[in-house]
Every structure is written in structure tokens, then in C-alpha cells.
C-alpha positions as CSV (number, residue, x, y, z in Angstrom):
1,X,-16.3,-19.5,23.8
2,X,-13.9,-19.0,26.1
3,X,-14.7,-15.7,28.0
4,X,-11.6,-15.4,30.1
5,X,-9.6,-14.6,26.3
6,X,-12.6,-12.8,25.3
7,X,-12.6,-10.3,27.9
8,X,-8.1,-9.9,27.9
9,X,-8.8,-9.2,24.3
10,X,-11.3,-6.6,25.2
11,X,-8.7,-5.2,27.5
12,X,-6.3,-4.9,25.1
13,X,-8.1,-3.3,22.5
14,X,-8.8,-0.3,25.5
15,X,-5.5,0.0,26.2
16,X,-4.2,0.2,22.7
17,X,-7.3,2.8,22.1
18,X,-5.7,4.7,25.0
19,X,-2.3,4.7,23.8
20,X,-3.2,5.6,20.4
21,X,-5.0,8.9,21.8
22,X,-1.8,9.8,23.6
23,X,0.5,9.4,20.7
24,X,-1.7,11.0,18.2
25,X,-3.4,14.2,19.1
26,X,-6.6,15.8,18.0
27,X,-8.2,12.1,16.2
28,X,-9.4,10.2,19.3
29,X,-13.1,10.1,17.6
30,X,-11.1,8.9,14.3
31,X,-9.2,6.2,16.4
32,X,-12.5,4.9,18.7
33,X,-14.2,4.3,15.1
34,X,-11.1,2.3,14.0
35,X,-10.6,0.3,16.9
36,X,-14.8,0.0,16.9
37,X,-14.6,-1.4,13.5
38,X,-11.8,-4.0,14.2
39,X,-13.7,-5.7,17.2
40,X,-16.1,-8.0,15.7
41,X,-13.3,-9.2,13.3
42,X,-10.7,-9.2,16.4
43,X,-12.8,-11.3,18.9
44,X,-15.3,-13.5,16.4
45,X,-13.6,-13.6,12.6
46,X,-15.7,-16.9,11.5
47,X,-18.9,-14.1,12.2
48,X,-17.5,-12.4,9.3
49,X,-19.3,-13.4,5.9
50,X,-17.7,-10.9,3.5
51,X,-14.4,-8.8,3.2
52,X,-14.4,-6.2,6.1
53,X,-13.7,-3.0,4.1
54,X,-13.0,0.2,6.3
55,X,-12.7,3.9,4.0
56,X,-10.0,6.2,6.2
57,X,-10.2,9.4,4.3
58,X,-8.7,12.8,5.1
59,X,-5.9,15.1,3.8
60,X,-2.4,14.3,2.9
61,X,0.1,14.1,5.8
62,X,-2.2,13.9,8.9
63,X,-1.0,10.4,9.5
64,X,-3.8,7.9,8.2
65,X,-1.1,5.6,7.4
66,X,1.3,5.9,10.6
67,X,-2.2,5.6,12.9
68,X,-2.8,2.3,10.9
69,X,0.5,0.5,11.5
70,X,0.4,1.6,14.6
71,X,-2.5,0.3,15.4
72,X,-1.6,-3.2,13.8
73,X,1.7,-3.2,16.0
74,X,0.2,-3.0,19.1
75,X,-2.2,-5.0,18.4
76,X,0.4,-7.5,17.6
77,X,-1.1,-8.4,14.3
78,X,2.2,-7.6,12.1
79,X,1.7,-10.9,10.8
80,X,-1.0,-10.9,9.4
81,X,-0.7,-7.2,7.9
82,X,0.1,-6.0,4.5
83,X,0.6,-2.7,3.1
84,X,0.1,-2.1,-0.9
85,X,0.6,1.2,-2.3
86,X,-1.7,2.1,-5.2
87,X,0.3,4.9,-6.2
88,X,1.8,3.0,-8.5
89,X,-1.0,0.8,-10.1
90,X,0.5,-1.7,-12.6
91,X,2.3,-2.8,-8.9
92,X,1.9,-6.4,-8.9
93,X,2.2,-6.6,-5.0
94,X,-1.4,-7.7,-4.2
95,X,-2.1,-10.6,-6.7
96,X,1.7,-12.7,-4.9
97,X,0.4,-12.1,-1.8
98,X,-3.1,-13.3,-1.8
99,X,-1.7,-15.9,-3.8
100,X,1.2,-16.9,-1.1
101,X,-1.9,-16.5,2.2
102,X,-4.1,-18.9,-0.2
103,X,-1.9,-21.5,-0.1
104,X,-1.4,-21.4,3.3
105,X,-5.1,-21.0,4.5
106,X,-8.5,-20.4,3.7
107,X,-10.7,-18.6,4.4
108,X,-7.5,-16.3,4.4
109,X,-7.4,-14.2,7.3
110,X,-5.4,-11.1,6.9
111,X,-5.3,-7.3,6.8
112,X,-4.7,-4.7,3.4
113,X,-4.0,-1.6,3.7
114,X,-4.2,0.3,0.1
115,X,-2.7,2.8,0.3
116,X,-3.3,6.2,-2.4
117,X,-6.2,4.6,-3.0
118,X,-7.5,7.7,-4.9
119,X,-5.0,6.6,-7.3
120,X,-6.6,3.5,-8.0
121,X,-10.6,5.0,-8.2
122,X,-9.1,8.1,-10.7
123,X,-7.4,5.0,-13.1
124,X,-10.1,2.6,-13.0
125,X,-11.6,3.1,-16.1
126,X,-8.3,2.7,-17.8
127,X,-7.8,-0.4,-16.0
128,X,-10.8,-2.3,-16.9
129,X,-10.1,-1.4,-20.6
130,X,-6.6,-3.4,-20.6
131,X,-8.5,-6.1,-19.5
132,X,-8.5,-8.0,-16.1
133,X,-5.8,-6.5,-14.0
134,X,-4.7,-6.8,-10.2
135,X,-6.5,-3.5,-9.7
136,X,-9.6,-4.9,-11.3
137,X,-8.8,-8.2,-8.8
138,X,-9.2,-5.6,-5.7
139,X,-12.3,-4.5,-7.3
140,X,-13.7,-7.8,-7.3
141,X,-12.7,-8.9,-3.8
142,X,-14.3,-5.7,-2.4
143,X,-17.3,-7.5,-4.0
144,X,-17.8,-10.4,-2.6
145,X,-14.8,-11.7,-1.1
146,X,-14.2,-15.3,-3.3
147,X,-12.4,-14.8,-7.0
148,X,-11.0,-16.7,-9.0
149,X,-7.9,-16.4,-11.2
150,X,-4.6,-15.8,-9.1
151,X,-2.6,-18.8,-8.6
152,X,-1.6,-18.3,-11.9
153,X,-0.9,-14.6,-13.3
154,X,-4.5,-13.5,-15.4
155,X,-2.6,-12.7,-18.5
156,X,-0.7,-15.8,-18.4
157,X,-4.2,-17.8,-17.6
158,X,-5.4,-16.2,-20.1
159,X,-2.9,-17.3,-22.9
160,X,-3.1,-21.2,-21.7
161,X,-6.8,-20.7,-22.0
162,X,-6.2,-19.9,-25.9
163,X,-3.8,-22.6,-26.6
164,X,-6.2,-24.9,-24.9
165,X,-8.5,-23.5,-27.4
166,X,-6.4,-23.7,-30.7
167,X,-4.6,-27.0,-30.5
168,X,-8.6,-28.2,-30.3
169,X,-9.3,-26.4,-32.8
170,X,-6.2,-27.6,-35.3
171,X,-6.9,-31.4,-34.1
172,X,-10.2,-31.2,-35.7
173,X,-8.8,-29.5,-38.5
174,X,-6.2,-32.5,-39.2
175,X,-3.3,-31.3,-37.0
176,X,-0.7,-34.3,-36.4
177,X,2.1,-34.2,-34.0
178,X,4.9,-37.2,-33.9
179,X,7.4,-36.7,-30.8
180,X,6.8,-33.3,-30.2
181,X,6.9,-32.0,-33.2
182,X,4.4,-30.7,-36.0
183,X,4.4,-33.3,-39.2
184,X,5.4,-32.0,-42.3
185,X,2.1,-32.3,-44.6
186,X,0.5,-30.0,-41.2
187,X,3.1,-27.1,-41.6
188,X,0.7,-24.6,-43.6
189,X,-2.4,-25.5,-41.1
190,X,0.1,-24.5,-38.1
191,X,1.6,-21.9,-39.3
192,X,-1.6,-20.4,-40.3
193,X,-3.1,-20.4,-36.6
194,X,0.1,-19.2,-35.2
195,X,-0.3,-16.3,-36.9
196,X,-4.2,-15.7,-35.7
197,X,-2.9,-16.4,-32.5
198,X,-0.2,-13.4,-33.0
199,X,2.4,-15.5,-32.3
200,X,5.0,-15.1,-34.5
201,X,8.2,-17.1,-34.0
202,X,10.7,-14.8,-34.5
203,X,11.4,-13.9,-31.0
204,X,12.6,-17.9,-30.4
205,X,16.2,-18.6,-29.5
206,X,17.7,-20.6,-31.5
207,X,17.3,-24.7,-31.6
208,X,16.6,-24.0,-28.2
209,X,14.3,-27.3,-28.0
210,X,18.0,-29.2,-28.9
211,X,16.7,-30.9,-32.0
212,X,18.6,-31.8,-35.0
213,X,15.2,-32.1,-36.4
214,X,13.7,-29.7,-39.3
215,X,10.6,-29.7,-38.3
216,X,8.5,-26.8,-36.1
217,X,8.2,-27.8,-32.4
218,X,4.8,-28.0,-31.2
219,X,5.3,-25.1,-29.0
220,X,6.9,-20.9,-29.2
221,X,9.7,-20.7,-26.4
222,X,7.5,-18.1,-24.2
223,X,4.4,-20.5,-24.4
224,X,6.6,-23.6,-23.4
225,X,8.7,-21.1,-20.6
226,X,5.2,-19.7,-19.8
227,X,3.7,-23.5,-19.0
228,X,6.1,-24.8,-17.2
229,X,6.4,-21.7,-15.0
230,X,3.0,-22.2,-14.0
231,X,4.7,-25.1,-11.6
232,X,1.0,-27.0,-12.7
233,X,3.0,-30.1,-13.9
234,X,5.7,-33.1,-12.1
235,X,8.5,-31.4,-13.5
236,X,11.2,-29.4,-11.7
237,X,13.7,-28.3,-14.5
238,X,12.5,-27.1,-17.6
239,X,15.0,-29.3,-19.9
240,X,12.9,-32.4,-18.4
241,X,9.9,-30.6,-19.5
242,X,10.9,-29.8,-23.0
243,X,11.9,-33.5,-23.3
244,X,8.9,-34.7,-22.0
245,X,6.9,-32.9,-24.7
246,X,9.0,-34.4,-27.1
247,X,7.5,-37.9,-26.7
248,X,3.9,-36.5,-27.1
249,X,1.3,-36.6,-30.4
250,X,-1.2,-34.0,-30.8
251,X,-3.8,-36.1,-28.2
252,X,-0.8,-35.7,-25.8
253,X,0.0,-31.9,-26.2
254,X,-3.7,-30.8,-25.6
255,X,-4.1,-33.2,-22.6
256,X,-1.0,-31.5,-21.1
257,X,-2.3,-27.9,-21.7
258,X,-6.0,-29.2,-20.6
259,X,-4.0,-30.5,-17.1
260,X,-1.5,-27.6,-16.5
261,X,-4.8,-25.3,-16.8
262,X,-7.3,-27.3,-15.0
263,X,-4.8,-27.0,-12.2
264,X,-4.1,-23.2,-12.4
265,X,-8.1,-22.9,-11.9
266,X,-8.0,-25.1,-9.0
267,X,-5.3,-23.3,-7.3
268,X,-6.2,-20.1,-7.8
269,X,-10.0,-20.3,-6.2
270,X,-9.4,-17.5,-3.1
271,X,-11.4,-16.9,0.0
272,X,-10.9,-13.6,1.8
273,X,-14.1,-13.0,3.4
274,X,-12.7,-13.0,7.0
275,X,-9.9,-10.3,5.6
276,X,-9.7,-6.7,6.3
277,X,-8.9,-4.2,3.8
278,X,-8.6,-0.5,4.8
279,X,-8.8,1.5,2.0
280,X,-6.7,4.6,2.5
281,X,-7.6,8.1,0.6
282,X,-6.5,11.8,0.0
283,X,-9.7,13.3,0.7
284,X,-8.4,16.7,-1.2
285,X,-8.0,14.8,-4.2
286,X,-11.4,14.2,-4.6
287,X,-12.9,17.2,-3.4
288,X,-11.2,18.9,-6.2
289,X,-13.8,17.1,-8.4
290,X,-16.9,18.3,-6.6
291,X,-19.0,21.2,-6.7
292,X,-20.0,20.5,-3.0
293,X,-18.3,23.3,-1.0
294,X,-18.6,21.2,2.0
295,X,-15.8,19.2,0.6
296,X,-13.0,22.5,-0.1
297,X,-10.4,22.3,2.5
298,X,-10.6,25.8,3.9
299,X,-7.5,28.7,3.4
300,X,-7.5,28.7,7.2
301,X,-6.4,25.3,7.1
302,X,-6.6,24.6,11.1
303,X,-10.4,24.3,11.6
304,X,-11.6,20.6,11.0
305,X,-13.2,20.9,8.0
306,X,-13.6,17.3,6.8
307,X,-15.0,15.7,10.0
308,X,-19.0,17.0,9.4
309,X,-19.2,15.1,6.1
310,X,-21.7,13.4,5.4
311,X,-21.9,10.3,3.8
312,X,-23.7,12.2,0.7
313,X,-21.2,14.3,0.3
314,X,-18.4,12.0,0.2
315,X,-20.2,10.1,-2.5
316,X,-21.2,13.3,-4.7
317,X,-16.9,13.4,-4.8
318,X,-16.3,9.4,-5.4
319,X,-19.0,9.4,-8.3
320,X,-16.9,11.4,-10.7
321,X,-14.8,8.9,-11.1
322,X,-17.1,5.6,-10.0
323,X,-20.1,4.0,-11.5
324,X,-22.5,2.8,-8.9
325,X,-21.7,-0.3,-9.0
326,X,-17.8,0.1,-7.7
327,X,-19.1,2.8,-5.5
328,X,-21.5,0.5,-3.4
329,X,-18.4,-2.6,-3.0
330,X,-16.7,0.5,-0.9
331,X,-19.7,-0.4,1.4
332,X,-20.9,2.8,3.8
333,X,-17.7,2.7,6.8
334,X,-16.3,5.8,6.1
335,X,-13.8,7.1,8.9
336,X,-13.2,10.5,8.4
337,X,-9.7,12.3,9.5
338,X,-9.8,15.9,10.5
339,X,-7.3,18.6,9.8
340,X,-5.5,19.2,12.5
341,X,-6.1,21.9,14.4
342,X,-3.1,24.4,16.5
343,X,-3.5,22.8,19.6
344,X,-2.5,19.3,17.8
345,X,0.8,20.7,16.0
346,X,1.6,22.5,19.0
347,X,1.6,18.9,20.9
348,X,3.4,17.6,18.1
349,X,6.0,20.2,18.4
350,X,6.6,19.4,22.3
351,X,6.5,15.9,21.4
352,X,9.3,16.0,19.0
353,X,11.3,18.6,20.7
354,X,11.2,16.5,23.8
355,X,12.8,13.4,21.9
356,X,15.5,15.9,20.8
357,X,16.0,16.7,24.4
358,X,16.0,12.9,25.5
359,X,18.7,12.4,22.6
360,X,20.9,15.6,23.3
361,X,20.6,14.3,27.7
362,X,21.8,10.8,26.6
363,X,24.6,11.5,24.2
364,X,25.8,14.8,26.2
365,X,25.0,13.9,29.5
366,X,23.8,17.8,29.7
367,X,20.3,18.5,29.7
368,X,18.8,21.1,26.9
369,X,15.6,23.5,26.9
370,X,13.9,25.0,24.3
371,X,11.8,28.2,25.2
372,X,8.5,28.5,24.3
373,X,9.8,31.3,21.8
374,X,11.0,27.8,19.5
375,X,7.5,26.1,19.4
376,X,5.8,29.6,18.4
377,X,8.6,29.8,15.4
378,X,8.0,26.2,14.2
379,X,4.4,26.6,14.4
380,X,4.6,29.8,12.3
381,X,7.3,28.4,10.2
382,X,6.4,24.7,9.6
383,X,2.4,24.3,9.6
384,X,0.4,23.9,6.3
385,X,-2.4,22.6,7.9
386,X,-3.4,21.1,4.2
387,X,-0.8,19.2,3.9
388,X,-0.8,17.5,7.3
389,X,2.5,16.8,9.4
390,X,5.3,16.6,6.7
391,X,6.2,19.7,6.9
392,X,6.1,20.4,10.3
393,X,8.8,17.6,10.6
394,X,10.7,19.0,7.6
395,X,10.8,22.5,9.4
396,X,12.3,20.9,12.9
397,X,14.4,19.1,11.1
398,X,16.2,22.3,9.1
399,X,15.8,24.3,12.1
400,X,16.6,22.6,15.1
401,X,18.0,19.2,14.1
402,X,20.5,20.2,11.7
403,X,22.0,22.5,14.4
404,X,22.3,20.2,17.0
405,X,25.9,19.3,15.7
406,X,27.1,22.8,16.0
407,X,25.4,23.4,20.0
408,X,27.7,19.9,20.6
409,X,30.8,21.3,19.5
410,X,29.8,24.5,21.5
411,X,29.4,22.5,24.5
412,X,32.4,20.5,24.4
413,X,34.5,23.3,23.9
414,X,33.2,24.2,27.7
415,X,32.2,20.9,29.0
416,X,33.6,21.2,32.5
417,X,31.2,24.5,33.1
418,X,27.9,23.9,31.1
419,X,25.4,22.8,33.5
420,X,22.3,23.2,30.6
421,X,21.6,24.6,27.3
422,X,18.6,27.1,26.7
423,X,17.5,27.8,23.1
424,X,15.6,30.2,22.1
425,X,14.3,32.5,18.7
426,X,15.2,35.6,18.9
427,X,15.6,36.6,15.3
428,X,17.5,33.9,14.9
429,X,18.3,30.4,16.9
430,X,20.0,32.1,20.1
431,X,21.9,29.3,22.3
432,X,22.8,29.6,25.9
433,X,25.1,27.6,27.5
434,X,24.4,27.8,31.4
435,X,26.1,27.6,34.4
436,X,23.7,28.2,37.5
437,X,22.0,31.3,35.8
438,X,24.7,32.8,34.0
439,X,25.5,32.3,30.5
440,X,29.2,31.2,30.2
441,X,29.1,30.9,26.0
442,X,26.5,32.3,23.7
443,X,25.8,31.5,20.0
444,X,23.4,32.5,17.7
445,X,22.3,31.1,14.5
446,X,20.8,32.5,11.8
447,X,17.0,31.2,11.1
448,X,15.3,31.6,7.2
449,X,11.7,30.6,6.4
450,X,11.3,28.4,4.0
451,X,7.4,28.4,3.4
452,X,7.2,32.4,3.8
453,X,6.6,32.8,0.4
454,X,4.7,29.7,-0.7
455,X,2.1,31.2,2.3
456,X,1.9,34.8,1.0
457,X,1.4,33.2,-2.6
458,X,-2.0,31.1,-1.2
459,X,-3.3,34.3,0.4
């Protein structure tokens, strides 16, 4: 071990830790259990035995995902980082690239971040029931951190699996094959297990095999399309393929769906037991299923509700949509994130107004100030602490933002005067355009709430 890199590592993990804290406000106990989670995998991976799976739970909007990538920049890991979004669960995202990082390396070491992960525990059921799925893959990764099945899509594994099965079947039923194609006297016997098989050739472009020959072709466009995508074979254009096929019997057809699947299998065996996967989820979502009070986000909305949780609780929520047994692969790392409280948007406020102010300086040359009457109306206006930071930012954006354009043409209009510009609420956005201490141009726009009403409603 080299401790001289040990100990820089070390370093760096303390000084992205401190960085984070001054970026985001009111989580440094949420980021000191991320960053304490990510150290044994950071400085020893080939410790790790199983998939490192970290739960970062909390409300909508308070930033689980942004503290996550930003974590993984500074940490210079964008490489090995990959976001999937679970919203959308028939996504296919997951399955291409554990597939891509398997054929590079193994163990595969990488981090997954799923994101609406809720999404994903509220559908599983339905999952499972259309049969093995890249959702049900995650599940099985979570388990023990090896599966099988990838390389190739599981449907389409699934379907060379059957063929394998039925052309054995039909060869010790009598099924002949001469150059590709089914012989004549072996028409009814074929025709018949297509039809078990559901596959029905009615969907097949026409003489697309290039055969003058009346005879069926031993096999459906999709199943020949479907093996030859696989890549499992020494062909590179499907033509040569087909023609290939054409100079095989029956011995020859099931010894090249026996080779294209053996070698899907052996591709697809995947090792992500030194990966990370942070499993990110809307904590709201599945308190709404619980009884447990503990887990009601509170009308007050600032006070940090979710952060005493225990791990009990949590589970009382998960368990009305998992069985035990997917519950336990979730493992017991649970980082909860709290609401955050008015101190924290207030910090967000001054943080975003003064990256306004460094904008206006660099395109104006003249410096703006907003009064401490702004960051009282936005905090008013633009805070529903269930719902994070979204629409905080939405409410700077329609009320300060979107009038910077106007305070521009204001001050051009007296460049060679303006020395600063103060802004202010007074009801309504009041602009001052200063020289020394005396306002040479004043301007005042008018400011509507836009979440008055959708806060008297949830009182």
C-alpha cells in the first residue's frame, strides 16, 4: 500500500466534504454520511465483496441529485458515473451500460445513481409479472452483485433459448433440412410447431432470403435478424449470414443456434460487486402509504421533519410496496435529507442573488444591490418547504431575473451618471439608479405572487 496516495486521497475527500458544506446549506450531517460511505470503496475497492448500495431519501427538490453529481465531480470520478432515471421504467438505459463496462472490465467498477427510485419499488410487482425485465435486473444486482443475462437483451435470450429448444425437438420428430431450407415431406411437422411457437409468418418480407426456391426457409425474418444481431457469430453483414444458413441441414441449424447462445451466456456473466449504486428516493411518496405520523411532512414545512427517522419507520413505508425479500437487498444505509429549514433558503437566496450581481458587474461594468427587503419577498413568495428548491429558483427567476433586461435598458439610457443600482420591494420591484447618494432615475415594477393562493388553499 502505498500510504503517501492513501493519505492525498484522504485529503481530498476533506476538502471536497468542505466544499460541499459551503455550497449546500443546512445537510452537512447528510453530506459527512455520504462522503463516510464512499471511503472504503474510494481508498480499498478490491475490500469490497458485494455491490455498495447507499438509500438517499428525502423530499422532492432539496437537491439529493445535484449534491450527488457534485460530489462525483469533485471527486473527479465523472468517469466512472452513471445516472438512470427510473421515472420512466421500461428505460432500457441500465442493461447497455452494464453491458458496455462488462466488456471492458470486471469486476466492473463504477457508480449508479437511480434516480425516482420510488418509481421503480411502487411498479415492481408489475414488473416481475411481464417477466424478467431491466428493473427486475437491478433487483438482482442489489442482491448479490454477479447476474447473468445481459450481453444479449433477456427477451431476445429468451427466444434463442426456445428455438434451441424446438429445432431439437422437430429433429427427433423427423425434421429434414437440405440448404437451408425445410424439405417438402417436413412442411406439416414445421408448420405445426411454428404455430406453438406463436410465430406466424405473416409479418415476413417478401423472398427476403433471395430464393427462387418454393420451399419454407428454416428460419422467420425476426428470428434470423434477431440472431445475427446478437453479433455471437463470424459474420459482419447479414446477407453473408443468410447465405451461410443456406448451406446448412437440420444438424447444422441447431449447432448454429446451440453456438450463437452458448456465446450470449458467456458474454453476458457480469461482476459489479466493487460498483456503487445510490438509490435515490422521494421520501413523501412513501410516507403517503404509512400510517406512521412520524413519516407526514409537516404543514410548517421548514422544521426538519425527516431527519429523526428511524430505520423502522422507514421500513413500515417501503413494506407496502416490498416483500421482505427486496426490502433486505436495499441493505440498512439509509441517508436521510432534511427539509430545509429558513436559514438555508435564506442562504440560498443570497447565494443566487449574488451570481445575479456578479453577472449584472461583468456585463454592465456597474455594480447592483439588492436590499434585504428582496430576500424577505422571495422567501415569502418562493418557499414551499415541501417541495424543496424548485420553486424558490422559479420565483427569482420571474421576479428578479426576467427584469434584469429592463434595469439594463434603464441604465444605459444614463450610463455616463449611474454609479450603482439599488433594488428594493416596496410594493412592487422599486429600482434606483445612483449617483453618490442621489437617485438620478427611478423605476418601479410591478410584483404578483404566484403561490399566494396555492398557500392559502393548504392552510
Amino acid at each position: 500500500m502505498d500510504l503517501d496516495e492513501f493519505r492525498k486521497k484522504e485529503q481530498k475527500l476533506t476538502n471536497v466534504k468542505n466544499s460541499l458544506k459551503k455550497q449546500f446549506f443546512g445537510i452537512d450531517k447528510v453530506i459527512d454520511q455520504l462522503v463516510g460511505s464512499l471511503k472504503s470503496w474510494y481508498h480499498l475497492p478490491d475490500f469490497q465483496t458485494q455491490p455498495l448500495v447507499i438509500n438517499l431519501w428525502g423530499s422532492a427538490g432539496v437537491g439529493k441529485s445535484q449534491l450527488v453529481k457534485e460530489l462525483i465531480n469533485q471527486l473527479d470520478l465523472d468517469q466512472l458515473f452513471f445516472d438512470v432515471d427510473f421515472s420512466y421504467w421500461g428505460k432500457k438505459d441500465i442493461i447497455e451500460k452494464v453491458s458496455f463496462l462488462s466488456s471492458i472490465e470486471s469486476p466492473v467498477r463504477a457508480i449508479f445513481m437511480i434516480d425516482n427510485f420510488v418509481s421503480l419499488v411502487k411498479n415492481h410487482s408489475i414488473l416481475f409479472k411481464n417477466g424478467r425485465s431491466e428493473s427486475n435486473f437491478l433487483w438482482e444486482v442489489l442482491d448479490s452483485g454477479k447476474i447473468e443475462g445481459i450481453g444479449t437483451s433477456i427477451r431476445e435470450l429468451d427466444i434463442i433459448r426456445e428455438i434451441s429448444k424446438g429445432f431439437s425437438y422437430m429433429i427427433k420428430m423427423g425434421l429434414q433440412v437440405e440448404n437451408g431450407f425445410v424439405s417438402e415431406e417436413c412442411n406439416e411437422l414445421f408448420q405445426t410447431q411454428q404455430k406453438v411457437w406463436g410465430m406466424l409468418r405473416r409479418s415476413d418480407p417478401k423472398n427476403w432470403y433471395n430464393s427462387t426456391s418454393s420451399k419454407q426457409f428454416v428460419f422467420e425474418y425476426t428470428e434470423a435478424k434477431m440472431l445475427f444481431k446478437t453479433g455471437n457469430h463470424d459474420f459482419k453483414d447479414f446477407e453473408d449470414f443468410v447465405e451461410m444458413v443456406k448451406t446448412l441441414n437440420e444438424k447444422g441449424v441447431l449447432d448454429l443456434v446451440n453456438g450463437i447462445l452458448n456465446r450470449s451466456l458467456h458474454y453476458e456473466r457480469v461482476d459489479l460487486t466493487r460498483s456503487i449504486f445510490i438509490l435515490i428516493g422521494n421520501l413523501d411518496d412513501v410516507a403517503n402509504s404509512s400510517n406512521d405520523q412520524a413519516l407526514t411532512v409537516s404543514k410548517e414545512g421548514v422544521n426538519q421533519v425527516h431527519s429523526e427517522l428511524s430505520l423502522n419507520q422507514i421500513y413500515a413505508g417501503l413494506s407496502t410496496y416490498l416483500p421482505l425479500e427486496l426490502l433486505a437487498r436495499l441493505g440498512n444505509n439509509y441517508i436521510i435529507f432534511p427539509n430545509l429549514n429558513s436559514q438555508a433558503f435564506r442562504q440560498i437566496i443570497r447565494r443566487e442573488l449574488f451570481s445575479i450581481q456578479s453577472k449584472f458587474l461583468r456585463e454592465t461594468e456597474v455594480p447592483i444591490e439588492f436590499d434585504v427587503s428582496v430576500e424577505n419577498w422571495l422567501l415569502e413568495e418562493g418557499v414551499l418547504p415541501s417541495m424543496g428548491v424548485r420553486p424558490l429558483l422559479s420565483s427569482i427567476q420571474y421576479s428578479v431575473v426576467d427584469l434584469i433586461p429592463a434595469i439594463i435598458l434603464g441604465l444605459n439610457q444614463f450610463r455616463n451618471k449611474g454609479e450603482k443600482v439599488v433594488v428594493a420591494v416596496d410594493q412592487g420591484l422599486d429600482v434606483r439608479y445612483l449617483k453618490g447618494e442621489r437617485a438620478i432615475l427611478k423605476a418601479w415594477f410591478p410584483m404578483v405572487s404566484k403561490t399566494k393562493k396555492l398557500k392559502d388553499s393548504s392552510n
